[in-house]
C-alpha positions, 0 to 999 in steps of 0.5 A, spaced: 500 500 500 502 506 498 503 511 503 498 515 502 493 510 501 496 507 508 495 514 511 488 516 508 486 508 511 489 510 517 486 517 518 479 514 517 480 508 522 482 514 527 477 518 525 472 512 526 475 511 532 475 518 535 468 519 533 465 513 537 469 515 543 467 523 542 460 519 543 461 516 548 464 520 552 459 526 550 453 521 554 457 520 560 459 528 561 451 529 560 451 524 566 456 527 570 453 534 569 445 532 570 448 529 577 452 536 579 446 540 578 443 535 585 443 539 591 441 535 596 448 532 597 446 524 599 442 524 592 448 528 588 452 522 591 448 516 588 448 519 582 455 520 581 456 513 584 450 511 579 454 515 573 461 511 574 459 505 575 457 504 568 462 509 566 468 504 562 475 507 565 478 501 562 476 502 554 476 510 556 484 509 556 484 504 551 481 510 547 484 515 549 491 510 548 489 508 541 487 516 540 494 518 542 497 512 537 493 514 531 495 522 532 502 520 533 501 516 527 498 521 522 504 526 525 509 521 523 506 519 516 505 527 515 512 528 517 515 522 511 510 524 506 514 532 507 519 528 506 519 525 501 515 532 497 522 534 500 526 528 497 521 529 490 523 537 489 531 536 490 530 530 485 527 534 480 531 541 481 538 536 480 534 533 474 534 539 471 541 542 473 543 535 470 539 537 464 541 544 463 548 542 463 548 537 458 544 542 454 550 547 454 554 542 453 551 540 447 551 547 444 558 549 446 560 542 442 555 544 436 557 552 436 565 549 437 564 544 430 561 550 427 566 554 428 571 549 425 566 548 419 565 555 418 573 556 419 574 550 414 570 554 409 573 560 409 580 558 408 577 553 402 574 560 400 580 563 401 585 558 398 579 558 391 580 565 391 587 567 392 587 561 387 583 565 383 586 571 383 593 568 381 591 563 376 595 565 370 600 567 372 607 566 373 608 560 380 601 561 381 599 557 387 595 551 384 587 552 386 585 544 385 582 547 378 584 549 370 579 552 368 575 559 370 568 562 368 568 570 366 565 574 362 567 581 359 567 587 361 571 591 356 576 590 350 582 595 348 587 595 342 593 598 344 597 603 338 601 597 336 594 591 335 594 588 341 588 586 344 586 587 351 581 583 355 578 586 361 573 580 365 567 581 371 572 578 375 578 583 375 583 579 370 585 583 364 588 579 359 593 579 352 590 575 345 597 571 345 597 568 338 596 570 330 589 568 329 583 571 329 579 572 336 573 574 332 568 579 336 567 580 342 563 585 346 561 587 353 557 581 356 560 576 353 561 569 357 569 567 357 572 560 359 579 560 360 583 554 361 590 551 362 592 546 357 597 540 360 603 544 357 602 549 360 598 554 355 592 559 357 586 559 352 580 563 351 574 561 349 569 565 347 562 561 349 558 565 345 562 564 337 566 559 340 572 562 338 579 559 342 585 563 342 591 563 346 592 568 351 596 571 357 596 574 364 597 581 364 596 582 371 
């Protein structure tokens, strides 16, 4: 049996217990007090003789011990029961100590592995464009790539014919070679890339024209 229900049964018990003897005893008051209103002090004694004699001393005491048994009963099961709300409380109040520290153990590692991730991804974006912007260039640093993607910004002619091209991403490049570049205007999509010899072509997506080219800055 639960305590509660222990406690509950017990408090019931008492309370039956209690109540018959609260009756009792209220019936026997009523006779010591009608005997008290006698004047006559003969008659007053009978009637207190009459009044104890059938007055049970032995099962007033049993009562009033078995009272006294239940009470300190009920204290003591009150008493474990605030104990054990007590014991409870801490149990949660540890519980969630515990949880919240586990919680701000898993985000400090989450927040410690985003923070190499992300430093990762910055020195990939780093190393990508350093190697950006060094392809084509003499001990340029090898990207992982030989080929980029770009597009024109402007073209000029120097005084002597050579053709310059400027691309969305700051190269500018030298036609390198005798053929024929065709035309190239503003806008449009470019691929450079590296042979296994080591040349740089151009590659103009929108004619389809490939010439040799160099780095010129």
């Amino acid at each position: 049996m639960k305590l509660a229900h222990l406690s509950f049964a017990l408090t019931l018990s008492g309370m039956s217990t209690i109540g018959a003897f609260a009756e009792d005893a209220q019936n026997n008051l009523l006779a010591f007090e009608a005997c008290a209103r006698i004047a006559e002090n003969t008659e007053r004694l009978s009637c207190f003789d009459k009044a104890a004699s059938v007055f049970d001393f032995k099962r007033a005491s049993s009562q009033l011990q078995q009272a006294g048994d239940l009470k300190a009963e009920a204290e003591r099961l009150k008493a474990v029961a605030a104990t054990e709300r007590a014991e409870a409380k801490r149990l949660r109040a540890a519980a969630e100590k515990e949880a919240n520290r586990l919680r701000a153990e898993a985000e400090r590692e989450k927040a410690e592995k985003e923070a190499i991730i992300a430093a990762e991804e910055q020195r990939q974006a780093d190393l990508a464009a350093l190697a950006l912007e060094e392809f084509g260039q003499r001990g340029a640093t090898d990207g992982g790539f030989n080929t980029i993607h770009s597009s024109v910004v402007a073209t000029k002619r120097s005084a002597i014919g050579d053709l310059y091209i400027k691309l969305e991403n700051g190269h500018i490049w030298q036609h390198a070679d005798g053929s024929r570049p065709g035309r190239i205007r503003s806008g449009m999509a470019v691929k450079i890339q590296e042979t296994e010899m080591g040349g740089l072509f151009m590659t103009v997506e929108e004619t389809g024209k490939t010439f040799r080219v160099k780095r010129v800055n």
